[in-house]
C-alpha positions as a printed NumPy array, in Angstrom:
array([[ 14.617, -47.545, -76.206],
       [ 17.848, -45.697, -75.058],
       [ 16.969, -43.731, -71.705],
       [ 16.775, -39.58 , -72.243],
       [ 17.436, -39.623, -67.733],
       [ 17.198, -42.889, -65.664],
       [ 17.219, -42.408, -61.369],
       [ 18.315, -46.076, -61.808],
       [ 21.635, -44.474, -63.438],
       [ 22.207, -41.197, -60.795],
       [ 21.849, -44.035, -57.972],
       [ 24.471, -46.067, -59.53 ],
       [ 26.772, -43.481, -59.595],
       [ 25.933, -42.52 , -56.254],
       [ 26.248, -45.853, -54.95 ],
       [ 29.777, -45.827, -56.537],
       [ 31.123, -42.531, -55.461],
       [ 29.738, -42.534, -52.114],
       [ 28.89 , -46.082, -50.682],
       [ 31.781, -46.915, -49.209],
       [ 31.918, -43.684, -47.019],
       [ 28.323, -44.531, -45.924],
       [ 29.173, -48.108, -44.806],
       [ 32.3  , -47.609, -43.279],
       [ 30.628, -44.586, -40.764],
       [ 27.298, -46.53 , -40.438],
       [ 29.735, -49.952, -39.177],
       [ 31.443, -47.646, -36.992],
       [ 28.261, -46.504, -35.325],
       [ 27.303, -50.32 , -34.665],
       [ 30.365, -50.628, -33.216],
       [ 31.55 , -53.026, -36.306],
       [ 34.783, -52.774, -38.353],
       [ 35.538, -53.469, -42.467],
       [ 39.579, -53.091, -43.747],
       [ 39.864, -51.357, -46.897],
       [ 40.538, -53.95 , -48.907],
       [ 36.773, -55.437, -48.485],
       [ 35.874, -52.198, -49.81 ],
       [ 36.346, -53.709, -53.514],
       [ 33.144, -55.915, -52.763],
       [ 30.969, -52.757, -52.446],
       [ 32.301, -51.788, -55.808],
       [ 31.608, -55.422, -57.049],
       [ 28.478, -55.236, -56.   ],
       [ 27.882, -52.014, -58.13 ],
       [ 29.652, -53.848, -61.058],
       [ 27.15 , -56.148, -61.268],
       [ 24.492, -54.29 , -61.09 ],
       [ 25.447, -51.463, -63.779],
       [ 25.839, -55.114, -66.194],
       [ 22.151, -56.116, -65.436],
       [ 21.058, -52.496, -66.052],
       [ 22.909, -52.748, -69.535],
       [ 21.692, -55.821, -70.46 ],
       [ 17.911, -55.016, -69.751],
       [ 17.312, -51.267, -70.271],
       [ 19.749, -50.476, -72.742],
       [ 21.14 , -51.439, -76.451],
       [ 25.027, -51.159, -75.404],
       [ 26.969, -49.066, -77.983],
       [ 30.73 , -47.942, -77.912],
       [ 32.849, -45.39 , -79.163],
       [ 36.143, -44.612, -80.221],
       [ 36.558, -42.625, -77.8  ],
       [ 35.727, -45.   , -75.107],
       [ 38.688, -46.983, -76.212],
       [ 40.687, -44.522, -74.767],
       [ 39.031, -45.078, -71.309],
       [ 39.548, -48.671, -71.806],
       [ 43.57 , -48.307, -72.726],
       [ 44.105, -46.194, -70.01 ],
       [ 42.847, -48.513, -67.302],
       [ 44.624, -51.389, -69.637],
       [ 47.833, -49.511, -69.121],
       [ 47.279, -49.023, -65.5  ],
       [ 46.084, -53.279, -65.028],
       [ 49.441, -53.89 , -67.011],
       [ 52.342, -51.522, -65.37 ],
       [ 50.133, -53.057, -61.709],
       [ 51.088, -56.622, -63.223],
       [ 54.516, -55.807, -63.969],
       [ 55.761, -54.697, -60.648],
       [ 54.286, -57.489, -59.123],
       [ 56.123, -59.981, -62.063],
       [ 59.419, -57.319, -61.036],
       [ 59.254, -57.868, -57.227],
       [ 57.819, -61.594, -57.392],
       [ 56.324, -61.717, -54.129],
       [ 52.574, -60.962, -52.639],
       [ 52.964, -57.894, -50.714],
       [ 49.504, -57.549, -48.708],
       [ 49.135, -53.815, -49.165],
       [ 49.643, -53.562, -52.994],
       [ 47.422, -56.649, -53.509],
       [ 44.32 , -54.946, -51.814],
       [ 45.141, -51.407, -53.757],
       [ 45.702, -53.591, -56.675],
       [ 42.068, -55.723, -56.116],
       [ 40.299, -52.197, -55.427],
       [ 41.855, -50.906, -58.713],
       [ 40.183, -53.741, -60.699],
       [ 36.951, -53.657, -59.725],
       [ 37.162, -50.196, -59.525],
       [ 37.907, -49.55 , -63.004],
       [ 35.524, -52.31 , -64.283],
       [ 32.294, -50.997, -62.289],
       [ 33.513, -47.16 , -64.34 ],
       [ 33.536, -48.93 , -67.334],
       [ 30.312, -49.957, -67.004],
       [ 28.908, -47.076, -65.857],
       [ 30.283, -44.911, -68.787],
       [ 28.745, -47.432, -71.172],
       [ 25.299, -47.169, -69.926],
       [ 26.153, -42.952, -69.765],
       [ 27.132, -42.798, -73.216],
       [ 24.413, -44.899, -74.523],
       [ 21.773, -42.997, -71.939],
       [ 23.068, -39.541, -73.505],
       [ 22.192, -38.138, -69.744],
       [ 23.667, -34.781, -68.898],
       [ 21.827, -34.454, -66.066],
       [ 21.485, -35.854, -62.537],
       [ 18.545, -36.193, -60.39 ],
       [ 19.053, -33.479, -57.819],
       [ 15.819, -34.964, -55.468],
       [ 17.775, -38.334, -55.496],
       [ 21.338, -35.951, -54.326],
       [ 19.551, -34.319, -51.29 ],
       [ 17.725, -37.356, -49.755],
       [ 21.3  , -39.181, -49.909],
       [ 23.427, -36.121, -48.918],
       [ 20.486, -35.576, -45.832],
       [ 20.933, -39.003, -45.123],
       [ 24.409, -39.032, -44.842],
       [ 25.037, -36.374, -43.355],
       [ 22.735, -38.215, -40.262],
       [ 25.062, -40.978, -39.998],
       [ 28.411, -38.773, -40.224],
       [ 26.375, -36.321, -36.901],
       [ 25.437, -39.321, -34.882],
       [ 29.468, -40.511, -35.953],
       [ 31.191, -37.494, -34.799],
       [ 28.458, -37.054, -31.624],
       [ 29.2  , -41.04 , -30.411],
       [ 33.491, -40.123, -30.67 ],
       [ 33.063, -37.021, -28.862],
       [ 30.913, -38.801, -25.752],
       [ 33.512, -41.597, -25.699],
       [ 36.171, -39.668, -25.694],
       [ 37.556, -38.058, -29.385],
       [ 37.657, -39.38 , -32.612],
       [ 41.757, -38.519, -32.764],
       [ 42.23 , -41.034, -30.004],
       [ 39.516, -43.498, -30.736],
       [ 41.184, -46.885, -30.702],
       [ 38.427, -48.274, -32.914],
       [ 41.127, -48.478, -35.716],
       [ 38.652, -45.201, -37.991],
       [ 40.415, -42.858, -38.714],
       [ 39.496, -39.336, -38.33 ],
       [ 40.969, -38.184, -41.557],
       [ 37.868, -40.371, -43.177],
       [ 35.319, -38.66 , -41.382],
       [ 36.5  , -35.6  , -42.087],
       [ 36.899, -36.6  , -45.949],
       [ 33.355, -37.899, -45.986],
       [ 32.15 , -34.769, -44.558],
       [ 33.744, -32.445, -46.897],
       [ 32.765, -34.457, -49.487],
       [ 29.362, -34.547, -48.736],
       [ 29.464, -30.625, -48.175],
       [ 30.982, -30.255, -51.996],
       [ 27.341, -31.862, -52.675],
       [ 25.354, -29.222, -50.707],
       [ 27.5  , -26.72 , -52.197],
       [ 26.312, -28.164, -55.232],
       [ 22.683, -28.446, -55.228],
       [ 22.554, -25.259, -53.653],
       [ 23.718, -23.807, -57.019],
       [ 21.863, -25.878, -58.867],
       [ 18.103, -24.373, -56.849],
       [ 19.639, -21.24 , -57.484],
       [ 19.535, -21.708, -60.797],
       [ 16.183, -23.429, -61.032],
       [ 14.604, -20.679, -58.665],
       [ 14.095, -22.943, -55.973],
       [ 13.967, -20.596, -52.628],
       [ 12.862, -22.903, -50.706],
       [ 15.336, -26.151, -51.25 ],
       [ 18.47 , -23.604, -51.66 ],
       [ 17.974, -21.917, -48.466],
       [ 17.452, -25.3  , -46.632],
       [ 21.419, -25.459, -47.784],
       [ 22.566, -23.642, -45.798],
       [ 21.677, -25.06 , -42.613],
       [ 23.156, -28.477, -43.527],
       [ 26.311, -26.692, -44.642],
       [ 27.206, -25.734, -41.528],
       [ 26.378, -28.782, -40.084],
       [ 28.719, -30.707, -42.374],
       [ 31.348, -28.21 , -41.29 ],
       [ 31.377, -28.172, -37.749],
       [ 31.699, -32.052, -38.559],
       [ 34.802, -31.856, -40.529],
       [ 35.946, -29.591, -37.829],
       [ 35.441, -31.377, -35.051],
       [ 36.742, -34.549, -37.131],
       [ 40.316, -32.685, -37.365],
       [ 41.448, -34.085, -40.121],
       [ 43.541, -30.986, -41.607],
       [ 43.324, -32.642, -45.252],
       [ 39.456, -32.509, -44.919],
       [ 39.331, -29.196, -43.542],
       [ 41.572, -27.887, -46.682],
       [ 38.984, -29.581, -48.961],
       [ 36.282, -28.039, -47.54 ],
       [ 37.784, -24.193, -47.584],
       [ 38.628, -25.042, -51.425],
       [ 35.237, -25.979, -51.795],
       [ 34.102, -23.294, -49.912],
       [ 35.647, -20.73 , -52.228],
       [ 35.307, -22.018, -55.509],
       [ 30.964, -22.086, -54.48 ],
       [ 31.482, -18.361, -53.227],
       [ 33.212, -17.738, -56.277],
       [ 30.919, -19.296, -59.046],
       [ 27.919, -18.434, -56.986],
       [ 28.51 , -14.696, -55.747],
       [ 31.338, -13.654, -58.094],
       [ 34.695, -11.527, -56.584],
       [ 32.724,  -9.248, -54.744],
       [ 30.768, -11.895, -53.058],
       [ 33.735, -13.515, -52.579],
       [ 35.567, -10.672, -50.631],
       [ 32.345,  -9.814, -48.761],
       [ 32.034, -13.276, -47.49 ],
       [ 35.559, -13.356, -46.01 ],
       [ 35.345, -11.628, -42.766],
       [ 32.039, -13.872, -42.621],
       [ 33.822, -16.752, -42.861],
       [ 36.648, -15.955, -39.832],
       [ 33.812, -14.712, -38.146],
       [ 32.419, -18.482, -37.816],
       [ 36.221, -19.719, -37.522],
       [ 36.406, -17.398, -33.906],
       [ 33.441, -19.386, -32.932],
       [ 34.229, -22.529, -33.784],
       [ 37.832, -21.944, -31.485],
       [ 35.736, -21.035, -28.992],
       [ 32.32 , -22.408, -27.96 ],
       [ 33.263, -25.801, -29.723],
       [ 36.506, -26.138, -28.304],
       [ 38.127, -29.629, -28.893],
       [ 40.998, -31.588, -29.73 ],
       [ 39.512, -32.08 , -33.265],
       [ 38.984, -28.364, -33.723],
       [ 42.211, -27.383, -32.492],
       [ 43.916, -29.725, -34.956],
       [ 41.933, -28.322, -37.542],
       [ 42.236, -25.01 , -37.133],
       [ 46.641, -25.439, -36.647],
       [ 45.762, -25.006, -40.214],
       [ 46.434, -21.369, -39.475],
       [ 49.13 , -20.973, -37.403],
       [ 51.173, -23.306, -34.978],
       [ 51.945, -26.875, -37.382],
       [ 49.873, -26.04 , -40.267],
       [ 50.159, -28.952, -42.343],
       [ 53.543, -30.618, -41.47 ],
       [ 52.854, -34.06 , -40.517],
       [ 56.896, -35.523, -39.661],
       [ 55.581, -39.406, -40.783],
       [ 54.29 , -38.076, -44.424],
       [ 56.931, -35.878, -44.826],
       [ 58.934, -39.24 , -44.078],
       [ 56.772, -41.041, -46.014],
       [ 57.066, -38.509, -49.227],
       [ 60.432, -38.031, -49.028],
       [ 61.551, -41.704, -48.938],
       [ 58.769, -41.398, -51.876],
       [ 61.807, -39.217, -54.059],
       [ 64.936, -40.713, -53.098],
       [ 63.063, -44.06 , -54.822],
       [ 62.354, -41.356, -57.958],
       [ 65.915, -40.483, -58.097],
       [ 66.769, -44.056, -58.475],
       [ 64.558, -44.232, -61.501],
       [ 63.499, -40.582, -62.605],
       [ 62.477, -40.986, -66.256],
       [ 59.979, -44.081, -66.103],
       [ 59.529, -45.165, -62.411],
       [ 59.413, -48.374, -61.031],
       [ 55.766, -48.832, -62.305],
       [ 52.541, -48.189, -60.557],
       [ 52.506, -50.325, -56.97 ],
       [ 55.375, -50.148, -56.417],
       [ 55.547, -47.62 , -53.793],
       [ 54.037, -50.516, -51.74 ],
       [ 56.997, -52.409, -52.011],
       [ 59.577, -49.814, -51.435],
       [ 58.392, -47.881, -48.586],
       [ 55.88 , -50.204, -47.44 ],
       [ 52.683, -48.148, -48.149],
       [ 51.813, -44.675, -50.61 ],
       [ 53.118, -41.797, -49.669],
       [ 49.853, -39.935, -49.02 ],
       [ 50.285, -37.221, -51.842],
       [ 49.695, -38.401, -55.371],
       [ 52.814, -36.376, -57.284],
       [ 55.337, -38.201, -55.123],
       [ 53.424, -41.271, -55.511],
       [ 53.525, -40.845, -59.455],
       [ 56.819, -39.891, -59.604],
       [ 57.955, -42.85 , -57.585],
       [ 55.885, -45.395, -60.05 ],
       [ 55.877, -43.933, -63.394],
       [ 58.678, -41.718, -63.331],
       [ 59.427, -37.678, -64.454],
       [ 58.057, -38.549, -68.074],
       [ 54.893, -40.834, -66.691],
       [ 54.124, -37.614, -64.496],
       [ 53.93 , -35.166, -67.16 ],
       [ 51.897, -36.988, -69.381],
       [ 48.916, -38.21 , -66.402],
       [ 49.028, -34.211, -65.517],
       [ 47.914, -33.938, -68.13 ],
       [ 45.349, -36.407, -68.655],
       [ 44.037, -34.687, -65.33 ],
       [ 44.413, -31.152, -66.434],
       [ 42.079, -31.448, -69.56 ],
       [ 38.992, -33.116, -67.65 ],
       [ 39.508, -29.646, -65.81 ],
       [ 39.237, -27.55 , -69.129],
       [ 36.56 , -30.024, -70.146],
       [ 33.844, -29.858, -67.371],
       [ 34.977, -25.459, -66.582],
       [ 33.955, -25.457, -70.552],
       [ 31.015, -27.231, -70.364],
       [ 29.696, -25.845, -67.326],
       [ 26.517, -24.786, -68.969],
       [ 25.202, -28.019, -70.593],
       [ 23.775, -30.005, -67.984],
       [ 24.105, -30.966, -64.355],
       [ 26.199, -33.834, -64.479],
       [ 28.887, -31.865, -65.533],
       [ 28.907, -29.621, -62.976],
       [ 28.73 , -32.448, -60.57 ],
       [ 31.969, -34.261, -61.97 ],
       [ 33.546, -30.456, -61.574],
       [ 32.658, -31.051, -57.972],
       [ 34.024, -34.557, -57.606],
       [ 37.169, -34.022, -59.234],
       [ 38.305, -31.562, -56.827],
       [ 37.198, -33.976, -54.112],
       [ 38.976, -36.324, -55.418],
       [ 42.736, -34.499, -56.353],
       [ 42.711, -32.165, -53.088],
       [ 42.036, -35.671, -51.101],
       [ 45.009, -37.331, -53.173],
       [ 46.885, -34.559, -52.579],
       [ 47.013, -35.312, -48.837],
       [ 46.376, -38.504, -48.342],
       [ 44.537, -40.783, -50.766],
       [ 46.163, -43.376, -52.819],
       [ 45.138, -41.99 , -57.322],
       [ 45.329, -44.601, -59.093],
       [ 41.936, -46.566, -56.58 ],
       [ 40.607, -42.873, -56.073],
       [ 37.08 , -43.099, -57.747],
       [ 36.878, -39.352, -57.645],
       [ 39.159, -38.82 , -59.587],
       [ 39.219, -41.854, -62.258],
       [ 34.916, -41.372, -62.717],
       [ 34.943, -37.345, -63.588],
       [ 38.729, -38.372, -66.149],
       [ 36.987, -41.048, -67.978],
       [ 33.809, -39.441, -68.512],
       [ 35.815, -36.658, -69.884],
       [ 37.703, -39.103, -72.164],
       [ 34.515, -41.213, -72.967],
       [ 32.133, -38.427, -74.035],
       [ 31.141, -35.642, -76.218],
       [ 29.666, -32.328, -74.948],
       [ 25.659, -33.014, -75.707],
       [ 22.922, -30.369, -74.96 ],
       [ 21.861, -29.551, -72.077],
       [ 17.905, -31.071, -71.414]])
């Protein structure tokens, strides 16, 4: 009997936007390290288990529009193959993007089969604060053992701060989240227990100083205010919110906070080994602008992404390649701000895909970015069912 709502689902989509963050703070805190690349195993380990929840709690059905999901990660697999056929030699970096792609992609298939054939619009939002409570735990205890060894910035443990101050933001886009969604259901009690967690989650992206993070977490920041409060609420909230900035600069005074906050003056956001890193990014699109040199590729020619996904894209798949993937992330956009009505899980992909581009924007690598390739091929997968 095909599931109306399944916790078994919500955890395995849970478990593959958000596991890795959890693991990789929690090993820190032991004092253990994991590379990147073993990061495919967690997603392996998903894999397997959306297959045995297929094969026992649900008669698997496709449709023709899930075809589209599976030729776009075809397409991807293929242009990956070709520029390592092109370059004909084993370049570690693009084989560990290219591993984390695969089982990426696979685990998302998986999971939009057993969505589709669920028919679930909704998410468990019990399930989403336990996890987001829990994790944001392990990211306070993170940030509180860098700061009484020293600072995260300088911590020669080989984490970097930016993915502390990722995971943070990304787990305040969640509290952001369910504190609309107990709005909406008239739930005082668990809404206003939002709040304090909120701020919590920001002064650890703050103190993280990762300026990336701390942009995601303003854009979250305003698009809640926004949907929330409306303008008004919006423009009322703004001397609130340099109100807690003047704080911040001064009772929590760090080397993390004052990177964070060069967001407003001083730097801002010029980083002189992205820039380096982007620009040799576009002299390699120049030498190939219509069709790129194919996705990877970047790893080969300037030894490692260029931490912003438009010069990445235009490096691998060209002017024309560019275009046409805007698009394909433009219209999940129209999609979920559509849709926003029909049922949690929309909402929540809303959330996650502007985790996901902001992040690539600044420093993740697209075409391995789960937050961004989950939220696009549910869009592409699925039709708009009611809300229940």
């Amino acid at each position: 009997m095909p599931l109306k709502h399944s916790l078994l689902v919500d955890v395995l989509v849970l478990l593959l936007l958000f596991s890795a963050s959890i693991l990789n703070s929690f090993l820190y805190i032991v004092g253990k390290e994991i590379e990147s690349g073993q990061l495919s195993v967690i997603y392996f380990i998903v894999f397997i288990l959306s297959v045995l929840f297929a094969i026992f709690r649900i008669k698997v059905k496709t449709t023709k529009r899930f075809l589209l999901v599976i030729s776009l990660f075809l397409l991807i697999a293929i242009s990956f193959i070709l520029t390592y056929v092109r370059f004909a030699i084993i370049n570690d970096a693009f084989f560990s993007e290219f591993k984390l792609f695969a089982v990426t992609s696979l685990t998302i298939l998986m999971l939009d089969i057993i969505l589709i054939n669920s028919g679930c619009t909704s998410i468990n939002l019990r399930l989403i604060t336990f996890f987001n409570l829990i994790s944001t735990i392990i990211l306070f205890m993170f940030i509180m053992k860098s700061l009484s060894q020293s600072n995260l910035i300088h911590d020669e443990s080989g984490f970097l701060y930016q993915n502390v101050s990722y995971y943070s933001s990304f787990f305040l886009g969640l509290s952001f989240f369910l504190s609309y969604e107990f709005k909406r259901d008239h739930n005082l009690i668990s809404y206003y227990f939002m709040f304090p967690l909120m701020l919590v989650q920001f002064y650890i992206c703050i103190q993280s100083g990762g300026r990336g993070g701390c942009v995601l977490a303003f854009v979250l920041m305003l698009y809640y205010l926004f949907v929330s409060y409306g303008l008004k609420g919006f423009l009322i909230s703004i001397p609130f919110t340099f109100l807690v900035l003047f704080i911040f600069s001064h009772y929590f005074s760090s080397v993390g906070v004052e990177r964070s906050l060069s967001l407003f003056g001083g730097e801002g956001l010029i980083d002189e080994n992205r820039e380096l890193l982007r620009a040799s990014a576009l002299l390699c699109f120049e030498d190939s602008p219509f069709f790129g040199k194919g996705i990877g590729s970047v790893f080969y020619l300037i030894g490692t992404y260029s931490h912003n996904f438009v010069t990445d894209m235009l490096c691998e798949i060209g002017f024309l390649g560019t275009i046409l993937f805007s698009f394909v992330l433009f219209f999940p956009f129209l999609f979920f701000y559509r849709y926003f009505n029909l049922g949690s899980l929309y909402r929540f992909c809303f959330i996650i895909l502007i985790c996901g581009l902001v992040k690539c924007f600044f420093s993740g690598y697209i075409w391995v970015e789960q937050f961004v390739l989950f939220p696009v091929s549910l869009f592409l997968s699925q039709r708009p069912k009611k809300s229940l």
